[in-house]
NUDRENLO-548087 format. One line per field, with one value per residue (C-alpha): residue in one letter; chain; x, y, z. Coordinates in Angstrom, 1 decimal, padded with zeros to 4 digits. Example, Ala and Ser with C-alpha at 12.3 -4.5 7.8 and 13.67 -1.06 7.14 Angstrom:
2
type: [A / S]
mol: [A / A]
c1: [012.3 / 013.7]
c2: [-004.5 / -001.1]
c3: [007.8 / 007.1]
***
This chain:
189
type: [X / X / X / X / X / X / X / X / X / X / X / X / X / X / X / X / X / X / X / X / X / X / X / X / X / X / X / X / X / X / X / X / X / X / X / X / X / X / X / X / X / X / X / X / X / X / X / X / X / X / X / X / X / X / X / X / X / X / X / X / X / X / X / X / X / X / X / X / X / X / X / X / X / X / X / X / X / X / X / X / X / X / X / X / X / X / X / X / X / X / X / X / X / X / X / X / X / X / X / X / X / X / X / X / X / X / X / X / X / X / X / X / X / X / X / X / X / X / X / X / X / X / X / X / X / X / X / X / X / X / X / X / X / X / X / X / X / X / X / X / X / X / X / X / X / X / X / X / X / X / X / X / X / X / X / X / X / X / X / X / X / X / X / X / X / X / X / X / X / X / X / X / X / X / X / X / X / X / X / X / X / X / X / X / X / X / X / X / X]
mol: [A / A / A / A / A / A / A / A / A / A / A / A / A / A / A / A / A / A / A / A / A / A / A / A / A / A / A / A / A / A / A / A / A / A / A / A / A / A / A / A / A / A / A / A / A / A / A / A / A / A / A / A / A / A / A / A / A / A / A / A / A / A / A / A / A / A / A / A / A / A / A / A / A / A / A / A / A / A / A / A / A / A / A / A / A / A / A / A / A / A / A / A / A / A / A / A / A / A / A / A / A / A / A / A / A / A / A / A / A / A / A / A / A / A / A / A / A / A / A / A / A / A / A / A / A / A / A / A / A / A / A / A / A / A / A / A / A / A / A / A / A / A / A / A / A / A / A / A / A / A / A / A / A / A / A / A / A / A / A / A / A / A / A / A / A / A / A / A / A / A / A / A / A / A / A / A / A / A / A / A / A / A / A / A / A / A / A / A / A]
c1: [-016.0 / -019.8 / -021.9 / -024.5 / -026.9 / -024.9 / -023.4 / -020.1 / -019.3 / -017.7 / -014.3 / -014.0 / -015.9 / -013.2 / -010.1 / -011.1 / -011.3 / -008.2 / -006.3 / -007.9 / -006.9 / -003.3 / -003.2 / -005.0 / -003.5 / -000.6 / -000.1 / 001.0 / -001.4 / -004.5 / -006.0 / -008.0 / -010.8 / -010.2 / -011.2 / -014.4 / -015.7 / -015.0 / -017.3 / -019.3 / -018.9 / -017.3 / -014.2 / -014.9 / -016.3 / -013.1 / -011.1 / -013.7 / -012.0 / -008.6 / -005.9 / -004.4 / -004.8 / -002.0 / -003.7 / -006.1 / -003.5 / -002.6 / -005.9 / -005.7 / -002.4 / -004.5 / -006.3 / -003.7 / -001.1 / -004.7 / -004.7 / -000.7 / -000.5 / -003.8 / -002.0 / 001.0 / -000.8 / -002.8 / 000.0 / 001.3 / 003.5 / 006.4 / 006.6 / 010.2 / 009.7 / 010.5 / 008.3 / 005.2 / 006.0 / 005.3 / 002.7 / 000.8 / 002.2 / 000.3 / -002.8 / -003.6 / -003.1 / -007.0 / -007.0 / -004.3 / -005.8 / -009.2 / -007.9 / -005.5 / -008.0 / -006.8 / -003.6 / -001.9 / -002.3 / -002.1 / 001.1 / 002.2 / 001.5 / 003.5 / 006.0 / 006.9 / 006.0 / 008.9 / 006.5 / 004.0 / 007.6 / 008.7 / 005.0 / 004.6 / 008.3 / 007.1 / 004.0 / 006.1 / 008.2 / 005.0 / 004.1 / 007.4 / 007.1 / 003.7 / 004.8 / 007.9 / 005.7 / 003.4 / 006.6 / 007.4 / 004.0 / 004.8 / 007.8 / 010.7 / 013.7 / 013.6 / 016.7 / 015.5 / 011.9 / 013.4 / 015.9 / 012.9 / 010.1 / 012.6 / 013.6 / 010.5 / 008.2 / 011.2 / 010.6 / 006.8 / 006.9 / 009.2 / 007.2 / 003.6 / 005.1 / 006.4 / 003.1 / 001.3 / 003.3 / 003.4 / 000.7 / 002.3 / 003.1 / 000.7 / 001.4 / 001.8 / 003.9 / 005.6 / 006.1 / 006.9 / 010.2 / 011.5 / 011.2 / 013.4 / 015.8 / 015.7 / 016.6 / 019.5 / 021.1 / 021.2 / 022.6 / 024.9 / 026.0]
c2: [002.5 / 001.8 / -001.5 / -001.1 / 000.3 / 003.4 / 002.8 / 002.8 / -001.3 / -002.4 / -003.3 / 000.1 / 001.7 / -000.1 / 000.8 / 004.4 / 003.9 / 002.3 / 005.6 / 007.9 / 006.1 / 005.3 / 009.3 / 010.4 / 007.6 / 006.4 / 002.7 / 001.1 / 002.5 / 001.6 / -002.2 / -003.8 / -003.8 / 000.3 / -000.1 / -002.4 / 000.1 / 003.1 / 001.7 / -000.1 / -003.8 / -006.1 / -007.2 / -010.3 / -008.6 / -006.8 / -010.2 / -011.3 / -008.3 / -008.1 / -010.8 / -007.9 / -004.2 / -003.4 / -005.0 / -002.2 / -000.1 / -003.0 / -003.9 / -002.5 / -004.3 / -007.7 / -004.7 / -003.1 / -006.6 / -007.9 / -004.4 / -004.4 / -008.1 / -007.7 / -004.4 / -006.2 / -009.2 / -006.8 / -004.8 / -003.8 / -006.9 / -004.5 / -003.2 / -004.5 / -005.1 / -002.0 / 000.0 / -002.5 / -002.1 / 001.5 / 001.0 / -001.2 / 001.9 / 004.4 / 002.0 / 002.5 / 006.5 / 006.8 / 003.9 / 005.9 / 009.1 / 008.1 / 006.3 / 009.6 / 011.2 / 007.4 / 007.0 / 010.6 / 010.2 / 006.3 / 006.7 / 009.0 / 006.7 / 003.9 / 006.4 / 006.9 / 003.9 / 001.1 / -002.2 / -000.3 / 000.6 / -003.0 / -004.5 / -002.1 / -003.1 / -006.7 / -005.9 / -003.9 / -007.4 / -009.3 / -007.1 / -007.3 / -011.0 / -010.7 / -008.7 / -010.9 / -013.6 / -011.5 / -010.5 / -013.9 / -014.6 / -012.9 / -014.7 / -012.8 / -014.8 / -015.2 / -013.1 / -010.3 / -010.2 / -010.3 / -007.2 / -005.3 / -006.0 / -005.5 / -002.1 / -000.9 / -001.2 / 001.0 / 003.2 / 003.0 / 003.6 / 006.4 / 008.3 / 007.5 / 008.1 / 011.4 / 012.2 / 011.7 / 014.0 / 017.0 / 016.3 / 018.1 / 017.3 / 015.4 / 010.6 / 010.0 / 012.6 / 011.6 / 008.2 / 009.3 / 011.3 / 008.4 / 006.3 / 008.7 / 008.8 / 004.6 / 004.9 / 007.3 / 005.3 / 002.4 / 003.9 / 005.8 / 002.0]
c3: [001.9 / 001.9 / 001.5 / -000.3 / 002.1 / 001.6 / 005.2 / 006.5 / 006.9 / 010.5 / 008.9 / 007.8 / 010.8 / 012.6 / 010.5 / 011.2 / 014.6 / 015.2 / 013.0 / 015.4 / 018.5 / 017.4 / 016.4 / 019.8 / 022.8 / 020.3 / 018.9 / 022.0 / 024.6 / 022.3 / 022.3 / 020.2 / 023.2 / 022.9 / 018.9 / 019.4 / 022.2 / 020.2 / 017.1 / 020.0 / 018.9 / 021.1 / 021.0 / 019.2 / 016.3 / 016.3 / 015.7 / 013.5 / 011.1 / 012.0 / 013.7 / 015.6 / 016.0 / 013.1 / 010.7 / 011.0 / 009.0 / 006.4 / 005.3 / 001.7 / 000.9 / -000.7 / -002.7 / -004.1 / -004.8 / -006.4 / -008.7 / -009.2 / -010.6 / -012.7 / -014.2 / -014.6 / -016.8 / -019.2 / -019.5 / -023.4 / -024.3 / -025.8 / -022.6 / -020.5 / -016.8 / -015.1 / -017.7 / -017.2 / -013.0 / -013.8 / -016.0 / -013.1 / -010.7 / -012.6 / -012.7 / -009.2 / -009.1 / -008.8 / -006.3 / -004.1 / -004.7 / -003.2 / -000.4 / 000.3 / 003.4 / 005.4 / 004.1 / 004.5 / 008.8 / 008.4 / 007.2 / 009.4 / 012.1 / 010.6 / 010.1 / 014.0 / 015.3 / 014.7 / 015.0 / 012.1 / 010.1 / 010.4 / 009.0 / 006.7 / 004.9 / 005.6 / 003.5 / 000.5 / 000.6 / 000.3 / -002.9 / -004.2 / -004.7 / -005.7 / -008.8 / -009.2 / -009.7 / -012.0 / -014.3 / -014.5 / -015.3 / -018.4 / -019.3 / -017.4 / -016.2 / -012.4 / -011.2 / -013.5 / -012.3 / -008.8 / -009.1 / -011.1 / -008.4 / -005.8 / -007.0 / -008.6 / -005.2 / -003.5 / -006.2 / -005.6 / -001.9 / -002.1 / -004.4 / -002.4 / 000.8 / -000.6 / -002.0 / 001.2 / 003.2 / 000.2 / -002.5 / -005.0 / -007.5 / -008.2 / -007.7 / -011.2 / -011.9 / -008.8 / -010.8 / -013.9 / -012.2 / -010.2 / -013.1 / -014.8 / -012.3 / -011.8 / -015.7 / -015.6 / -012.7 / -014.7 / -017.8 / -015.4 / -014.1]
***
């Protein structure tokens, strides 16, 4: 991202520093001092930013739960709550899509290191509530909300994570064909 001097702000300065370290040294033999010197801050400005170094590779999760929920409010009232999960899914294709040159190697750094693995499912919990509490919002019974967050952000991360390591086809088409499969397992029951 850029401010609006058209220059790359410290946060993401930062974030991009971190992703090359952790892909270059590895997760556990980069520090947060490593990060700070690499952007040439100190490393207080680094915690000014981020608690800890992995929350250099979460940073976009408040953005995305803020995008989800909003989707999920102005989403068509006929629609039940796995179909207006989706629709808030398919919101945030163009989101994904221009974030994909920092989330395809982000993710494969989550991917083989087990603290980043554990987070990141700590995060897609996190989100899961989040659009519980959004379908309830719109008048679905708790236990129902639950089971349809709970199973529709698996479905989400399957198909981004598959995404990110082939890009075709394309994320929302990608969406559209695990929704199709999430419906035939429950008519298949």
């Amino acid at each position: 991202m850029a401010d609006r001097n058209g220059l790359e702000s410290v946060r993401d300065r930062l974030q991009q520093a971190a992703l090359e370290l952790f892909q270059e040294r590895g997760y556990d033999r980069t520090t947060a001092a490593g990060i700070a010197a690499r952007v040439g801050v100190t490393e207080r400005t680094f915690f000014r930013y981020f608690p800890d170094k992995r929350e250099t590779l979460f940073g976009g999760e408040a953005v995305l739960r803020e995008a989800l929920t909003a989707a999920v409010a102005g989403a068509p009232a006929a629609l039940g709550p796995l179909d207006t999960l989706f629709f808030a899914f398919r919101s945030t294709v163009p989101l994904l899509e221009g974030n994909r040159p920092f989330a395809e190697p982000r993710q494969a750094v989550v991917s083989s290191t087990p603290a980043l693995h554990e987070r990141e499912l700590a995060k897609l919990e996190v989100l899961a509530d989040a659009l519980a509490d959004a379908l309830r919002g719109r008048g679905v019974k708790a236990q129902p909300a639950v089971l349809a967050a709970r199973t529709g952000m698996a479905a989400f991360a399957h198909a981004t994570i598959a995404w990110l390591d082939t890009p075709e086809p394309k994320l929302a088409d990608r969406l559209d064909a695990v929704l199709g499969d999430l419906r035939q397992l429950l008519v298949a029951g």
